[in-house]
C-alpha positions, 0 to 999 in steps of 0.5 A, a space after each residue: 500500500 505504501 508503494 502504491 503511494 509513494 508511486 501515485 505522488 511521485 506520478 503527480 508530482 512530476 506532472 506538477 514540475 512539467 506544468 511548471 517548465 511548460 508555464 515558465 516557457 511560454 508565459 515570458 513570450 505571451 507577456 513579451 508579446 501582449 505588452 509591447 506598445 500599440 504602435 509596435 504591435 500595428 507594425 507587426 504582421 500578422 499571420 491569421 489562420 495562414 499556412 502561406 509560409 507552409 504552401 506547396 511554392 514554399 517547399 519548391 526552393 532547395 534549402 542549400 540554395 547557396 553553398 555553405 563553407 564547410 572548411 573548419 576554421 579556427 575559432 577566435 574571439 573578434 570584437 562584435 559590437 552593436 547594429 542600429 544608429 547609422 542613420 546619423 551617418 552623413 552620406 556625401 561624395 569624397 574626391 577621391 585620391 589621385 593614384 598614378 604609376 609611371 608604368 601603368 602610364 608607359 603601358 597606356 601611351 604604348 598601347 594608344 600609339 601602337 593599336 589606336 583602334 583598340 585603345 583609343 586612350 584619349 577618346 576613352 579618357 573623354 567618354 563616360 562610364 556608362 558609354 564604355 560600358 554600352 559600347 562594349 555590350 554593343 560588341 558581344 552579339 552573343 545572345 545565349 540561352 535561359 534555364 531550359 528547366 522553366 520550359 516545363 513548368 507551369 506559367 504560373 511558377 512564380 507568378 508575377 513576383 520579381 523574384 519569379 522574373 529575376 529567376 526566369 531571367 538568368 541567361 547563360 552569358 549572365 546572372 542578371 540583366 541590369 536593364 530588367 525591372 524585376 532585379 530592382 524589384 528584388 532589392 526593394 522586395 528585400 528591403 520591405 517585405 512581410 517576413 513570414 518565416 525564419 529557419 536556420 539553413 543547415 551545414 556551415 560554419 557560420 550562422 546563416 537563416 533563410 528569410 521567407 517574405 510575404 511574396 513568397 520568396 526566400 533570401 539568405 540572411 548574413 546578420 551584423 556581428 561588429 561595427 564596420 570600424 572593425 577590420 580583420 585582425 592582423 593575426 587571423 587567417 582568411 578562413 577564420 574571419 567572420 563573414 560580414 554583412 556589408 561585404 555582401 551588399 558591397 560586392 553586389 554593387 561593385 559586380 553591378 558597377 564593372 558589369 560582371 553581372 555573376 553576383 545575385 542580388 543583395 540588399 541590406 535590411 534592419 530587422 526587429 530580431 524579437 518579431 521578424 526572427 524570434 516570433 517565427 523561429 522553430 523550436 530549436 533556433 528559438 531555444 538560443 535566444 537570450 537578453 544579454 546583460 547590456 539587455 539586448 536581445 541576443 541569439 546564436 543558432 546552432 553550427 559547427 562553429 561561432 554558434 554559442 553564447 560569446 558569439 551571439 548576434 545581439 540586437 540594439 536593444 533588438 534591432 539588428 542589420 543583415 544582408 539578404 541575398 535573393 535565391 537561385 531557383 531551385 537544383 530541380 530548374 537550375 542545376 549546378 556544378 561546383 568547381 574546385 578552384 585551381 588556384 585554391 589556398 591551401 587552409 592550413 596554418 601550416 603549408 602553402 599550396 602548389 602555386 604559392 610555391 610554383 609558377 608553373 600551374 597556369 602552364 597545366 591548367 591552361 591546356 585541359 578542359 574546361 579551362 581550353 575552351 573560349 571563356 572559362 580562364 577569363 573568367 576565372 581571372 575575372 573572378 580573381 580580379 573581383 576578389 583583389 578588389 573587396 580583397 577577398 582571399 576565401 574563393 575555394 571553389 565556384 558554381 556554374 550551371 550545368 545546362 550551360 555547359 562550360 561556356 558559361 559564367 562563374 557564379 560569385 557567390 559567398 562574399 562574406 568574407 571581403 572588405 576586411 582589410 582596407 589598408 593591405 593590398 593581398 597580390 597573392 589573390 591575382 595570381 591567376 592574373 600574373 602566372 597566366 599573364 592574360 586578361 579580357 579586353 573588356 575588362 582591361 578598357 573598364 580598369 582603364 577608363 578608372 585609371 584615366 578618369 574622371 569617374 573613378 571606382 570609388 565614387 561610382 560605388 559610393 553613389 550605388 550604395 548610397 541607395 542601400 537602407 543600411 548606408 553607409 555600407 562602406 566606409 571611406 578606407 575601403 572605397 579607396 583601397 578600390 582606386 588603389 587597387 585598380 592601379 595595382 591590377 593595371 600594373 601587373 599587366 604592364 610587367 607583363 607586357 615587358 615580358 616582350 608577351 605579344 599584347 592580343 595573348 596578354 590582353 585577349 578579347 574574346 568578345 565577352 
């Protein structure tokens, strides 16, 4: 009998501590939410018997939309600092500094002397940006092709949306047309729609939610860990750096300005972290956040690394910026093929890799497919390019899609870790560059014309990002390490050229 009893209160009084647990977790919540101002509450979406976020469209996109860095960095603490209060940040146009080099002007006389009709360096010291680059579009005549996967599908997919359009109007020669409305679209989609849903994207060693906005679409979210005043630390490796958030609005805007057009479109947001992102979260992301003792709301998601408490994404008090980065469509329409970059960095603290210690990898790669074909070396070199300027080291592999075969352009995806450094100039990034000594016509004239002026890099992308609501994305160091960097870019091809190298192979025009 007593057993008995003893059985019967132990029953009952684990049921009183479950009740308790259960009461202590969600009454905080209810209180937090029944609370808030009217005025907040009035901004608040809400999501009365919908299961929009959980719509049969909702399901089409694939969850590893982008790829994640799976590398295992090594972990440090970096100074995080807190987001908001940039709207006091005066946005005005600087002049930029004059940077020169007798070598790079020995290179512009000799080549306007020797091909005037190439390079008409005075008639291109004259003629506007936006003509330069209208006057090389006018010369590839090559149309391409469109993701042959939307064939089949109904017209419906996508409906009308801008993410819908910016998704059909990938082309085999480009990610974007920049004439096309949909992709502005994008950006002010991103900038003010609904959040209906938050989840954690899966794999990386880096925090990452993919954002469902009220018209469907998805975009990667990359939030704001420290002010952008805080630059890689001298002593951190590329691979241990955290991604920032500006760098991916930042590389958008300059793959636009220099017409690459391999970037998708980025733009920067602040969100309300308590009823855009914890109010929406799953049980599991939701279990990570906490009010810090400066009483922010902080969260760190769960991942390999840089998820726990001393690495927490905190709120001012809970309001924090981000990226997003609008979805590809998804592998069933857009298949993709990753490529092992050859000029790779080793990620070890302790070993170089093959082309940090020999010249030859150019000799070796040059010959084999794909890189033997009419474009994909360009490309790559293109791509190094790109990283010198954001000064981006962390390019291990890239993506094409596989219905466009090799002749294709590189996806520039995951530029997170760019912008980090504005006073070091990393010339190991154009290795490519210099070991293979070639580089696309087109974009030896857009360099060019920044070397020559009046309009230079730097101003062209503080006027572009200046639309951004996250302004200033870039600071002044950064803007003009672009200027600098051009030069630097310009100069290794005049080495080149005084290697006696022919000037059609070094500057290859491949009508791209």
């Amino acid at each position: 009998m007593k057993l008995k009893y003893r059985m019967l209160g132990s029953i009952a009084g684990l049921s009183f501590l479950c009740s308790c647990i259960y009461l202590l977790n969600t009454l905080p919540k209810f209180i937090e939410f029944n609370n808030t101002s009217y005025r907040v509450r009035k901004l608040v979406p809400r999501i009365i018997d919908s299961d929009a976020h959980f719509s049969a469209l909702r399901k089409r996109l694939n969850k590893s939309n982008y790829t994640s860095d799976e590398f295992s960095p090594e972990t440090g603490d970096i100074e995080r600092g807190r987001s908001g209060g940039r709207e006091d940040w005066e946005i005005h146009e600087e002049t930029p500094a004059k940077f020169t080099d007798e070598d790079v002007d020995a290179m512009m006389d000799k080549l306007g002397r020797t091909f005037p009709k190439l390079f008409d360096i005075e008639e291109l010291r004259v003629t506007p940006y936006d003509t330069v680059l209208w006057n090389i579009k006018k010369r590839n005549r090559k149309k391409g092709i469109y993701l042959p996967g939307y064939a089949n599908l109904e017209e419906e997919w996508g409906g009308s949306t801008n993410w819908g359009k910016f998704q059909r109007g990938i082309n085999q020669y480009y990610m974007y047309d920049p004439d096309d409305p949909a992709v502005d679209g994008v950006l002010t989609d991103m900038e003010t729609e609904t959040v209906i849903d938050v989840e954690q994207k899966e794999g990386g060693t880096q925090l990452k939610l993919i954002i469902t906005l009220q018209d469907e679409g998805q975009a990667l979210f990359k939030p704001m860990r420290f002010p952008r005043e805080v630059e890689t630390l001298p002593n951190h490796f590329y691979f241990s750096d955290y991604e920032r958030h500006y760098a991916e609005v930042g590389a958008y805007h300059l793959d636009r300005i220099l017409a690459f057009h391999r970037v998708p479109p980025v733009a920067g947001r602040r969100f309300n972290i308590t009823y855009e992102i914890k109010r929406l979260a799953d049980r599991k992301l939701a279990k990570t956040f906490f009010i810090s003792p400066a009483n922010n709301v902080c969260f760190h998601g769960v991942c390999s690394y840089y998820c726990d408490t001393g690495h927490a994404i905190c709120g001012n008090p809970d309001t924090v910026e981000a990226s997003l980065a609008t979805f590809l469509p998804p592998e069933k329409i857009g298949r993709r093929k990753t490529w092992r970059n050859p000029w790779k960095r080793s990620y070890s603290k302790h070993r170089k890799a093959y082309w940090e210690v020999y010249d030859d990898l150019c000799d070796k790669v040059r010959t084999k497919p794909p890189y033997n074909n009419e474009r994909r070396l360009q490309d790559l070199i293109d791509m190094h390019i790109f990283d010198f300027l954001t000064g981006n080291l962390d390019r291990h592999h890239y993506e094409t899609f596989r219905d466009f075969g090799n002749v294709t352009f590189h996806m520039h995806l995951d530029n997170g870790r760019a912008f980090g450094k504005s006073k070091k100039d990393d010339l190991s990034i154009l290795a490519p560059l210099y070991q293979c000594c070639v580089i696309r016509y087109s974009t030896f004239i857009k360099l060019s014309k920044f070397y020559l002026g009046p309009e230079k890099m730097s101003n062209l992308l503080r006027k572009s990002l200046n639309k951004d609501p996250i302004r200033p994305v870039l600071l002044e160091p950064h803007l003009i390490a672009l200027d600098r960097r051009v030069v630097l870019i310009l100069k290794e091809i005049a080495k080149c050229l005084e290697k006696g190298l022919e000037v059609s192979d070094v500057i290859v025009d491949d009508f791209f």
